[in-house]
GUGUVO-750561 format. One record per residue (C-alpha): x, y, z; residue number from 1. Coordinates in pm, whole numbers, plus 50000, padded with zeros to 5 digits. Each point is the difference from the previous one (the first is absolute). Layout:
BEGIN
PT; X; Y; Z; NUM
...
***
This chain:
BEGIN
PT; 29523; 31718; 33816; 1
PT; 49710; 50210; 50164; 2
PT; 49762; 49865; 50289; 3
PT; 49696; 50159; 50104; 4
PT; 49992; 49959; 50375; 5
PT; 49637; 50094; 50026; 6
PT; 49857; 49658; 49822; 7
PT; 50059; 49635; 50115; 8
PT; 50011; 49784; 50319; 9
PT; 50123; 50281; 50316; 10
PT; 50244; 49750; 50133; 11
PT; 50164; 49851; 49714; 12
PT; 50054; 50283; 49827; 13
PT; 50115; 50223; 50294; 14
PT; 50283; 49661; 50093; 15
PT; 50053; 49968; 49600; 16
PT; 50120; 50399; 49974; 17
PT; 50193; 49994; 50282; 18
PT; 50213; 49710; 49983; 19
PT; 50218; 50133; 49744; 20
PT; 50021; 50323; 50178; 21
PT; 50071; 49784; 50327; 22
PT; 50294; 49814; 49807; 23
PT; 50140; 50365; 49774; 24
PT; 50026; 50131; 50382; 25
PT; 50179; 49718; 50156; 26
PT; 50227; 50005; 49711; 27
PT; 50031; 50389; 50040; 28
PT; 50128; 49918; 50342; 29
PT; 50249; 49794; 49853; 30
PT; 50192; 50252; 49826; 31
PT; 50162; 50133; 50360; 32
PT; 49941; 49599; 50201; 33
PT; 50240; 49901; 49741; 34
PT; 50258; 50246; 50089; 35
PT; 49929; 49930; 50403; 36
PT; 50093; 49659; 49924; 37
PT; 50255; 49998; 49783; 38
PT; 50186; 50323; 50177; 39
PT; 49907; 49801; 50368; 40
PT; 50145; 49688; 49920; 41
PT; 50325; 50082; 49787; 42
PT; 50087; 50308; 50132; 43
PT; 49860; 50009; 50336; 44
PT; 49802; 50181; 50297; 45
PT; 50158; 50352; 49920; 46
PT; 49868; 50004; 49658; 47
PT; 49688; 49831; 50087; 48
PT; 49921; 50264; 50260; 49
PT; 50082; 50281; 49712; 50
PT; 49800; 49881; 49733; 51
PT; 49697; 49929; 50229; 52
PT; 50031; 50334; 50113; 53
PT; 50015; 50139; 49650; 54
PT; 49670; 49765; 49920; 55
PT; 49795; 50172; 50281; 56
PT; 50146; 50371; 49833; 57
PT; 49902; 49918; 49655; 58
PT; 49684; 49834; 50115; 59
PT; 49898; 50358; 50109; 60
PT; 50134; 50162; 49705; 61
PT; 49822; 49824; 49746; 62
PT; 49697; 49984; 50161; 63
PT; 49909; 50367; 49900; 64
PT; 50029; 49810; 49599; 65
PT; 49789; 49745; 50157; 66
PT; 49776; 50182; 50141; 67
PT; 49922; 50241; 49716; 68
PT; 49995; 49693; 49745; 69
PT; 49727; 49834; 50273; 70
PT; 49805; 50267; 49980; 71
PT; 50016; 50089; 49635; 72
PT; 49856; 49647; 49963; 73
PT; 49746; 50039; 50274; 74
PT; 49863; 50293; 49685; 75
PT; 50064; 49749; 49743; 76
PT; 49776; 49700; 50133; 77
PT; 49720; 50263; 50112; 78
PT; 49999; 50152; 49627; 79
PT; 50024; 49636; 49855; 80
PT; 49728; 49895; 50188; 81
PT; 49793; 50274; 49856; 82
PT; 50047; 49950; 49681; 83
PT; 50191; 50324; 49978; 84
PT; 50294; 49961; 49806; 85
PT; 50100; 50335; 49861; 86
PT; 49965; 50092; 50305; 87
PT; 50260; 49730; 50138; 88
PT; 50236; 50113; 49717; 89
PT; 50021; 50309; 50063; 90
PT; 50074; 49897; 50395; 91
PT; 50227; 49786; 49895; 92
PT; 50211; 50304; 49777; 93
PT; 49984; 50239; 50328; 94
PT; 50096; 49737; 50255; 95
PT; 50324; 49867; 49779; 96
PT; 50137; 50360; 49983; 97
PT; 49943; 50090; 50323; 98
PT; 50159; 49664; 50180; 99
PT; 50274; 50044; 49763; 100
PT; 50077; 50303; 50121; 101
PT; 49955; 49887; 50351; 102
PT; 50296; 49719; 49962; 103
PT; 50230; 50239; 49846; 104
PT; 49987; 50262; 50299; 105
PT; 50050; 49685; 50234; 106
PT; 50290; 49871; 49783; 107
PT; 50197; 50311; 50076; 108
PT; 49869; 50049; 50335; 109
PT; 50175; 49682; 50078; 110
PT; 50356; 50099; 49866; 111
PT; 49982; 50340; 50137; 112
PT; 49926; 49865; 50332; 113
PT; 50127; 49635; 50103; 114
PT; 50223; 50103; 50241; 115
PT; 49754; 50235; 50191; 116
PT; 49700; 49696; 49970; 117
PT; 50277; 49754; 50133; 118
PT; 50117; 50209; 50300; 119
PT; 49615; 50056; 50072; 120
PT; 49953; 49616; 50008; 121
PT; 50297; 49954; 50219; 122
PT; 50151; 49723; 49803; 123
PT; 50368; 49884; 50192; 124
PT; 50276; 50047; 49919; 125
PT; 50127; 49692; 49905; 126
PT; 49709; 49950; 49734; 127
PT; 49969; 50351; 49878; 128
PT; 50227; 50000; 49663; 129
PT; 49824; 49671; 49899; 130
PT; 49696; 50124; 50031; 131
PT; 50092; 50344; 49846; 132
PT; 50143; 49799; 49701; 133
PT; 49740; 49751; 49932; 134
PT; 49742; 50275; 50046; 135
PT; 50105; 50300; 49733; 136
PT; 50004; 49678; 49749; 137
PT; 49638; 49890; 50091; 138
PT; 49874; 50247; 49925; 139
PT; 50082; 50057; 49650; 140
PT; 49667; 49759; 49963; 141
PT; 49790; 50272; 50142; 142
PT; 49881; 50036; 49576; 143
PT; 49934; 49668; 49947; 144
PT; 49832; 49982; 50344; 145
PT; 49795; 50205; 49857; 146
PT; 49912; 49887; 49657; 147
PT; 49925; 49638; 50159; 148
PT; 49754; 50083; 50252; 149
PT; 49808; 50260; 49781; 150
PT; 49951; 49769; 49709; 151
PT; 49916; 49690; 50265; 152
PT; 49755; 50261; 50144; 153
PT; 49839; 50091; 49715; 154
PT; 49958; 49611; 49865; 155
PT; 49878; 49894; 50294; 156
PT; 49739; 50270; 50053; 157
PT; 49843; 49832; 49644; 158
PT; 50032; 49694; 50137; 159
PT; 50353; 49840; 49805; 160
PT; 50169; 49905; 50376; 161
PT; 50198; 49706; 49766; 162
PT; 50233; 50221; 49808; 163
PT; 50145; 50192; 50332; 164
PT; 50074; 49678; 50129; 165
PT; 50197; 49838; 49682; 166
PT; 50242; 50292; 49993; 167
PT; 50061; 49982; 50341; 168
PT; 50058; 49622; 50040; 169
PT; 50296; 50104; 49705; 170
PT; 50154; 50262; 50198; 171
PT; 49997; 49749; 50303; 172
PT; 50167; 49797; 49869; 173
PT; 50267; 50232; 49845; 174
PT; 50018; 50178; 50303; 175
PT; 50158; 49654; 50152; 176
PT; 50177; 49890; 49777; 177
PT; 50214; 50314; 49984; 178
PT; 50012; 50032; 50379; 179
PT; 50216; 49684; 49938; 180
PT; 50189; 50132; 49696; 181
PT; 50067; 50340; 50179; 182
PT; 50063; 49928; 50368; 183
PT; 50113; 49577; 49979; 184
PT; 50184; 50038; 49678; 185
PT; 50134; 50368; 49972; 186
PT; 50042; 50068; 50339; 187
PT; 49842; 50331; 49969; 188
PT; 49804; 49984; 50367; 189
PT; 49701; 50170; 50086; 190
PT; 50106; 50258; 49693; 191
PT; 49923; 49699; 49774; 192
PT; 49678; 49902; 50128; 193
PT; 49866; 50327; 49957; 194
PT; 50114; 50023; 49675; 195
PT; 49801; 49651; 49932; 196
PT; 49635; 50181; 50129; 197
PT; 50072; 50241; 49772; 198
PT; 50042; 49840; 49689; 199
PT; 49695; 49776; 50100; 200
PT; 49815; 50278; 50043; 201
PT; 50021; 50154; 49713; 202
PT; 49919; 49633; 49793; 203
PT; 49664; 49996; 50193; 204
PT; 49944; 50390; 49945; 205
PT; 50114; 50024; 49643; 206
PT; 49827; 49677; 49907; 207
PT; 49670; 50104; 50133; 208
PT; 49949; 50345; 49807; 209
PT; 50095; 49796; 49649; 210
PT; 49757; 49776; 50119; 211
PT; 49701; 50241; 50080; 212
PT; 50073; 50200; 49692; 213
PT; 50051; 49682; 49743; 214
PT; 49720; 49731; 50199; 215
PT; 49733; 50202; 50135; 216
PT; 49878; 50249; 49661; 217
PT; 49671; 50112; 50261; 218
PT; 50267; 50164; 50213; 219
PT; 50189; 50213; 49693; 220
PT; 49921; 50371; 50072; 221
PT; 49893; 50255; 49689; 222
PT; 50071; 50331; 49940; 223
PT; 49677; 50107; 50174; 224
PT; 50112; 49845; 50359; 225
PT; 50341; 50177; 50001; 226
PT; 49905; 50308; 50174; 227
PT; 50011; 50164; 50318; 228
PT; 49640; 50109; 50118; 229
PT; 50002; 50148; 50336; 230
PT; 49727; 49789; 50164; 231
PT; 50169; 49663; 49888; 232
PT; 50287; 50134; 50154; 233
PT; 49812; 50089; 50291; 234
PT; 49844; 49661; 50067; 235
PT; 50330; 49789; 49913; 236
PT; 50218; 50215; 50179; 237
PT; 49801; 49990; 50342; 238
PT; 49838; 49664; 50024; 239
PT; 50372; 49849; 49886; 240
PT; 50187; 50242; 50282; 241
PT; 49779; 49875; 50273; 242
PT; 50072; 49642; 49894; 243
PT; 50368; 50111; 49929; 244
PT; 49988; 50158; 50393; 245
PT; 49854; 49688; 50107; 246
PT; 50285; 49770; 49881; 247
PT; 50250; 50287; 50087; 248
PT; 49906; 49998; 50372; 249
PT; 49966; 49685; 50020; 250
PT; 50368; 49957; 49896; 251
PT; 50104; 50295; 50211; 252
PT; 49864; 49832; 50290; 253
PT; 50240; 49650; 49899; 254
PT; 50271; 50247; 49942; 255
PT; 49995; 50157; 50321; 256
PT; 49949; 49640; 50170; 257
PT; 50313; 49928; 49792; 258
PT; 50208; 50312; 50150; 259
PT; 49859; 49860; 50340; 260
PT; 50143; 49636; 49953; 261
PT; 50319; 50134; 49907; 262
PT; 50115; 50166; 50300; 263
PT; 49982; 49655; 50160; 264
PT; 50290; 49877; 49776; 265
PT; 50120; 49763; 49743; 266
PT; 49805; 49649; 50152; 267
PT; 49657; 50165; 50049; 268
PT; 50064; 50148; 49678; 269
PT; 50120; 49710; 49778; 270
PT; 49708; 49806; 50191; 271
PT; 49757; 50286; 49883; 272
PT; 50100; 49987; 49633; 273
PT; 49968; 49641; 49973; 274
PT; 49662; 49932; 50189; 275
PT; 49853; 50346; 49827; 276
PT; 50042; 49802; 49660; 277
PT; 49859; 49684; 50178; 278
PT; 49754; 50197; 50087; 279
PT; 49933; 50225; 49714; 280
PT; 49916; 49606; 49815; 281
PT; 49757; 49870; 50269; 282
PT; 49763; 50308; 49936; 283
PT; 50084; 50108; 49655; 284
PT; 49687; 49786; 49855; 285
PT; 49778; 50151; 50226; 286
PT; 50111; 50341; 49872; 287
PT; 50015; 49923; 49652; 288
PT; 49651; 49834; 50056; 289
PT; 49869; 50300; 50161; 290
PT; 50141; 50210; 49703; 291
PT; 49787; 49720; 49733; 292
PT; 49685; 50057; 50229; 293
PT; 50019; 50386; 49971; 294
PT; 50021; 49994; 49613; 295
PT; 49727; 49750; 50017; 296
PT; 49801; 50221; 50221; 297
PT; 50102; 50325; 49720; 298
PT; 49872; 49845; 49761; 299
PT; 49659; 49885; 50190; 300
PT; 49991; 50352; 50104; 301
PT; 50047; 50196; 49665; 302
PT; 49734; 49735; 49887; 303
PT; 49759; 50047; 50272; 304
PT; 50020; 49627; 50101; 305
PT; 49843; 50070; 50355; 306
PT; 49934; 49629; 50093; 307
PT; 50313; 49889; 49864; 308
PT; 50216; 50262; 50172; 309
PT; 49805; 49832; 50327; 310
PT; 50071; 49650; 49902; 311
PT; 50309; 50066; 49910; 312
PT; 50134; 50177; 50364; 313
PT; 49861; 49739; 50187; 314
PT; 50177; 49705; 49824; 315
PT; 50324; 50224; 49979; 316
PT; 50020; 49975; 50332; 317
PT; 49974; 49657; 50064; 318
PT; 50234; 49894; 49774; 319
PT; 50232; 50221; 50145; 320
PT; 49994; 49910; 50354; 321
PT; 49982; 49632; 49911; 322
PT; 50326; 50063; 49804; 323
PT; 50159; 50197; 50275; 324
PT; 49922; 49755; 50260; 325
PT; 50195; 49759; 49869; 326
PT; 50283; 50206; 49905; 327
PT; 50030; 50052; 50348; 328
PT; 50030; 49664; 50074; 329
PT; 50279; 49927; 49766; 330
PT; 50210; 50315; 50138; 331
PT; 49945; 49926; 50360; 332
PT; 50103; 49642; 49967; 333
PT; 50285; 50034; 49727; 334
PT; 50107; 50337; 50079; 335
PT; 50385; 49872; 50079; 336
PT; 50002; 49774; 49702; 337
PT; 49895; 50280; 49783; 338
PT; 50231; 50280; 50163; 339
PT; 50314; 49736; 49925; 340
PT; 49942; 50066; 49610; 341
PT; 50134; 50370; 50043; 342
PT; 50266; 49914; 50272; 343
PT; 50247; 49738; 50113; 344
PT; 49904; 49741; 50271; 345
PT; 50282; 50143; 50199; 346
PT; 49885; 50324; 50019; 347
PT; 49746; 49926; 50280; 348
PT; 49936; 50322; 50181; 349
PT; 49923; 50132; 49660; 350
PT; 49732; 49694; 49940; 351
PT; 49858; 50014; 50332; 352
PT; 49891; 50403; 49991; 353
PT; 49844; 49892; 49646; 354
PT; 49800; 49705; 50156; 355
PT; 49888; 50237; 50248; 356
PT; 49889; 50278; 49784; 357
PT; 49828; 49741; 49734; 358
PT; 49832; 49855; 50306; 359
PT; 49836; 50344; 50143; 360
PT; 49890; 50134; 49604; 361
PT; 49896; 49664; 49852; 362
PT; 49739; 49933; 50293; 363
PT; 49820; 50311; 49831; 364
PT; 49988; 49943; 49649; 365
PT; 49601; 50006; 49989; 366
PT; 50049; 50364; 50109; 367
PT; 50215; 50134; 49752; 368
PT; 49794; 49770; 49750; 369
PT; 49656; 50220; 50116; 370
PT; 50212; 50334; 49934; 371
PT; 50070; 49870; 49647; 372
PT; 49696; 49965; 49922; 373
PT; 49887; 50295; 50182; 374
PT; 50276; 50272; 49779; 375
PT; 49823; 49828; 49725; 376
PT; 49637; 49970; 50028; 377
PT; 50086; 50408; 50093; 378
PT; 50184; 50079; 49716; 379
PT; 49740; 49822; 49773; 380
PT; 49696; 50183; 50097; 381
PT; 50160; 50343; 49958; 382
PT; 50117; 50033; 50345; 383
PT; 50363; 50020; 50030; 384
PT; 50049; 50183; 50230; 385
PT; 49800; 49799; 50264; 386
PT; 50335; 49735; 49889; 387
PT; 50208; 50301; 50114; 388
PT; 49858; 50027; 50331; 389
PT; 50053; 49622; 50060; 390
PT; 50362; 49991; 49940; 391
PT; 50024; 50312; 50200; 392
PT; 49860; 49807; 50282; 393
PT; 50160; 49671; 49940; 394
PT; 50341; 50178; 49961; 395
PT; 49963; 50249; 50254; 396
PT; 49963; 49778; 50259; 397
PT; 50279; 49784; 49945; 398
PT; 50231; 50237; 49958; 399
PT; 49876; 50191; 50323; 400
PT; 49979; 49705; 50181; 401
PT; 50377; 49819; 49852; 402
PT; 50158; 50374; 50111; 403
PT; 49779; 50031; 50318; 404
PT; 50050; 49678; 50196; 405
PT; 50339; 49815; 49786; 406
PT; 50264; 50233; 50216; 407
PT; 49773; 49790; 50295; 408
PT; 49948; 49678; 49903; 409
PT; 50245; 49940; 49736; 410
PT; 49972; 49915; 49613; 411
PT; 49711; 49778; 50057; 412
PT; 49816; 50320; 50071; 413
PT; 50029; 50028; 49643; 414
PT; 49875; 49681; 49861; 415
PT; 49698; 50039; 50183; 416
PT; 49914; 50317; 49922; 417
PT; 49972; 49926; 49673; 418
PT; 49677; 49762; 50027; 419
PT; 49820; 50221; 50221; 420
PT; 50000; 50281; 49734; 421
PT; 49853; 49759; 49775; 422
PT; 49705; 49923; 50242; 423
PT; 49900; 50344; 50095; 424
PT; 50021; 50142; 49611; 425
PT; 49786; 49677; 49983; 426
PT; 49710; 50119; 50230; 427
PT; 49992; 50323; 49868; 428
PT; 49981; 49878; 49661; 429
PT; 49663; 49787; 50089; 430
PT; 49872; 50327; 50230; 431
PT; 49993; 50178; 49697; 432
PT; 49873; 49789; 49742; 433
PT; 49740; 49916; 50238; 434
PT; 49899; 50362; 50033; 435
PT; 50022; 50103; 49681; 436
PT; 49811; 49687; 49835; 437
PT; 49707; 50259; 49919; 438
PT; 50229; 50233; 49844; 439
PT; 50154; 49686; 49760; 440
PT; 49685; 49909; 49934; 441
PT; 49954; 50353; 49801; 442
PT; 50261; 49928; 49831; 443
PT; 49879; 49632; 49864; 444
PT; 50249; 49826; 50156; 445
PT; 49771; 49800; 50290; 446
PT; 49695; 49997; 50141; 447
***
């Protein structure tokens, strides 16, 4: 089902097409929770601190698919909203070759190097062949990574945010229920679990393309659209590489946080893995929500929806600090509770450096709910690589600052660094919409 995001009430329909993006992201997340906890609780901190760690590597990996699917669909909302749609066709030919090719280079990169990648993220000793074992089976899903996220790109970028989320909620629940088979019933270990993601994700990745190609007949491409002209290439290729960078550092940035946490051992890193996936739930709806208000903004934009595009920004952000306000009021006052579904009571230490690290991030979820939005609004209004610049800033300085004063001050150095990247990418974000409003307004997007 197709939506036209430039027609109807701003609020409702920016909360109606991002709810189901909200929920397909949450379950996303569940895909690797469902290992934490399984692996945590009935196999214990060893594998729970391998996994985790593997979660923060493939995090980073697949974000390049991500992040060229993202902005493949930024091109697809802007030409949908035009009215453009051989133009959109023949995008979306170019941009499913070209991220194809993408996953298959990072599929062998992966075997070829998993020893050198571990080494580099200093994983111990006592943790290393888990992780090497449940890793080189992960990421046999790289291909159905893939197929899921461009087909959910391209639906949602007409509007369809329903089907995504369907196919997902399937593979959630398969995902679960043979984390139990595997690793409760077989025995298998961390091995098992990661064989349970992948057969998920293929369901979810599979099921999605028969989908597109049976459900949505708009979306079928003719022999006209299968080509290779160099200026589609041109546009799809760089507006989805800056978006691809964007996720990329970002990721890089977690990943070398990650290498950071790990040379204070197994407790700080157990305690990581579990309150990153705590975490990584508090804020996902502001993300995903962020995502829904760029493709809303695409589509304003392509139209040339000025007023709307205005509208639209300022409620966007007011839903999304309302939501992230009290988000940090459940984490700060449940944090314990919540860290106690990924590890046992007993394991206290462990508990308490979550508590404290859920306590330091989740008092600045409004920030990290303003760069959301920000990457977005960016990346909808054909400036991607302003989004670039922000996560360069926002990840720059936490990693500087986690390497800088953490030898000093200890791993809380770390937590903390963390918000204050999101505040000062944050600032610069407003500077420069603020000084380039006149520019913007050339472009139809505000006054």
């Amino acid at each position: 089902m197709e939506k036209n995001l430039t027609r109807g009430p701003i609020v409702k329909t920016l909360l109606l097409f991002s709810v189901p993006m909200i929920l397909g992201n949450i379950l996303q997340q569940v895909y690797n929770i469902a290992d934490t906890v399984i692996v945590g609780q009935f196999i214990g901190p060893d594998a729970l601190a391998a996994v985790g760690s593997a979660y923060t590597l493939m995090t980073f990996l697949t974000s390049v698919i991500i992040g060229l699917c993202m902005g493949s669909g930024a091109v697809f909302s802007i030409s949908y909203g035009a009215g453009e749609m051989d133009a959109m066709k023949e995008n979306m030919w170019v941009s499913f070759w070209m991220i194809a090719l993408v996953s298959l280079v990072l599929n062998l990169t992966v075997f070829l190097f998993t020893d050198p990648i571990l080494h580099l993220l200093q994983v111990p000793a006592e943790v290393y062949t888990l992780m090497r074992g449940y890793i080189r089976i992960i990421f046999w899903g790289i291909g159905f990574t893939f197929l899921y996220n461009y087909f959910a790109f391209l639906l949602r970028a007409v509007g369809n945010s329903v089907a995504p989320l369907v196919f997902l909620a399937v593979a959630s629940a398969l995902n679960i229920l043979l984390d139990l088979w595997f690793v409760v019933g077989l025995h298998k270990g961390a091995e098992g679990a990661a064989q349970a993601t992948v057969i998920a994700q293929a369901c979810a990745g599979i099921g999605l393309l028969f989908y597109t190609l049976v459900r949505m007949p708009a979306l079928r491409l003719q022999k006209r659209h299968m080509k290779m002209r160099r200026a589609v290439l041109g546009r799809i290729s760089g507006y989805s590489a800056l978006t691809c960078a964007q996720q990329s550092v970002m990721n890089f940035g977690i990943l070398m946080i990650q290498g950071l946490v790990n040379s204070f051992g197994m407790v700080v890193m157990a305690a990581f893995a579990a309150a990153v996936k705590i975490d990584t739930i508090a804020y996902m709806p502001a993300q995903e929500f962020g995502n829904a208000f760029s493709l809303f903004i695409a589509q304003n934009h392509g139209a040339g929806e000025s007023d709307r595009v205005r509208e639209g920004t300022k409620a966007a952000v007011r839903v999304s600090v309302l939501f992230c306000l009290l988000v940090s009021a459940v984490i700060f006052g449940f944090a314990g509770r919540l860290m106690q579904f990924f590890v046992d009571a007993g394991q206290r230490e462990i508990i308490w450096e979550g508590v404290r690290y859920l306590r330091v991030e989740g008092s600045f979820y409004w920030g990290i709910g303003c760069l959301f939005l920000l990457y977005g609004f960016y990346r909808a209004v054909e400036r991607p690589g302003m989004s670039l610049v922000l996560t360069i800033i926002s990840l720059g300085t936490r990693v500087a600052l986690a390497y800088l004063l953490a030898p000093v001050f200890g791993v809380t150095a770390i937590w903390w660094a963390i918000p204050i990247g999101w505040v000062l990418a944050d600032l610069t974000g407003w500077l420069y919409y603020k000084k380039k409003i006149d520019l913007f307004s050339k472009k139809g997007v505000v006054e």
